[in-house]
C-alpha positions in Angstrom: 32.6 19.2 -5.8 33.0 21.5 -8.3 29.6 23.6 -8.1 29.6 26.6 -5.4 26.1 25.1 -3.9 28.5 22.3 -2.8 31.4 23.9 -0.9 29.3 27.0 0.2 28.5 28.5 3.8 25.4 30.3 2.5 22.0 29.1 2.4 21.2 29.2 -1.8 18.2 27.3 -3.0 18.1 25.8 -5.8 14.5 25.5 -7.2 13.1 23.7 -9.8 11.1 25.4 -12.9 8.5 25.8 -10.8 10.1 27.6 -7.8 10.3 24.9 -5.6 12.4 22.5 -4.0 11.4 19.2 -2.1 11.1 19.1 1.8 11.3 15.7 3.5 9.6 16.2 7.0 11.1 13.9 10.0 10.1 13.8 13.5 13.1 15.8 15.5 12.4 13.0 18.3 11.7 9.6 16.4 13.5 10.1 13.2 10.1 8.7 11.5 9.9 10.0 8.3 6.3 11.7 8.5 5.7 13.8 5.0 7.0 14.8 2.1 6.1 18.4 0.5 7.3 21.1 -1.8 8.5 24.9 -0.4 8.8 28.4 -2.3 11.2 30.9 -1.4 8.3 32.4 0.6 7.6 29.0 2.4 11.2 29.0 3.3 10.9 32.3 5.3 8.0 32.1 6.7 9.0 28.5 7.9 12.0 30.3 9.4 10.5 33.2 10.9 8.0 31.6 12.7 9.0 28.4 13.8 6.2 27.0 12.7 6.7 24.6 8.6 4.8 26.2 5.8 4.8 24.6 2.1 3.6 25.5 -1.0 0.8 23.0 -2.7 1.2 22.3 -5.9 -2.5 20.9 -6.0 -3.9 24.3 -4.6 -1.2 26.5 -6.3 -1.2 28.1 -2.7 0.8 28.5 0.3 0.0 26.7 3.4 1.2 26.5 7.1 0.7 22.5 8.2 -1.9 22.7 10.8 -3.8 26.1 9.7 -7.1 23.9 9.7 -6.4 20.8 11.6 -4.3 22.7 14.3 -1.2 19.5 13.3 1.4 22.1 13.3 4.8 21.0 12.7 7.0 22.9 15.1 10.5 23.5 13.2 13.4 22.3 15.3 16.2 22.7 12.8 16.4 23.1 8.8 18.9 21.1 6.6 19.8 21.4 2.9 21.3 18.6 1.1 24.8 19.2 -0.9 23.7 20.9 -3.8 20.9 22.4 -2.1 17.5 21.1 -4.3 16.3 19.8 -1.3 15.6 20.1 2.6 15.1 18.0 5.2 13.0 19.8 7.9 13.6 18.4 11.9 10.0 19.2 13.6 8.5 18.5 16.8 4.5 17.7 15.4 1.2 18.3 17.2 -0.9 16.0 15.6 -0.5 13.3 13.3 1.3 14.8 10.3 -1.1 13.2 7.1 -4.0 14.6 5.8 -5.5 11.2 6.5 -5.3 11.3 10.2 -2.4 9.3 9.9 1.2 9.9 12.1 3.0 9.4 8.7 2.1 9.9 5.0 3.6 6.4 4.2 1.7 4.0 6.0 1.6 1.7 3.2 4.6 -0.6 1.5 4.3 -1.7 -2.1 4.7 -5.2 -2.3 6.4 -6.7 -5.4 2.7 -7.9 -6.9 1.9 -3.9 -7.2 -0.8 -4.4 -3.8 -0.6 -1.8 -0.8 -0.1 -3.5 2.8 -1.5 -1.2 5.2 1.0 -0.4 7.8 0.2 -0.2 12.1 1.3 3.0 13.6 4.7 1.2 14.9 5.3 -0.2 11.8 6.3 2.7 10.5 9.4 4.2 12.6 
């Protein structure tokens, strides 16, 4: 514990090369891991000012709030930042399912040990 991320009171990001840092998305209410995404500085603020989670895609090289289209907001209940503070873990309440898919979760599949995809049921997954 000898870095200042680690023993600090005060929010400090620390982004990668590319600005960003990872965001693992939970349901406030079921704990079920939903999504996994990548947030800026500006995605990090906006998130904060408005309740409401924004990322930054890496695909699109754009910002985007969750929901802007599908109206699957994720409504942030709380914000949490891992010991050295390259990652967050975001507590939301969502509207809609949370994957692009149509999906509750992004992971609705398990990798089996012979490399094939099982496709998980919606209560497999909490």
């Amino acid at each position: 514990m000898d870095q200042p991320r680690d023993t600090t009171d005060r929010f400090a990001p620390r982004f990668d090369v590319a600005g960003l840092v990872t965001a693992i998305v939970v349901d406030a209410d079921t704990r079920a891991l939903l999504m996994v995404a990548h947030m800026n500085d500006v995605a990090i603020r906006l998130t904060q000012e408005t309740g409401q989670a924004h990322f930054w895609s890496r695909s699109r090289a754009a910002l985007w709030r969750k929901g802007e289209t599908s109206g699957n907001g994720l409504a942030l209940v709380e914000m949490r930042v891992d010991c050295d503070q390259d990652a967050l873990l975001l507590l939301v309440r969502p509207a809609g399912p949370a994957c692009h898919t149509g999906r509750r979760s992004c992971f609705y599949r398990r990798v089996d040990a012979d490399g094939a995809l099982t496709f998980l049921d919606d209560d497999a997954q909490n």
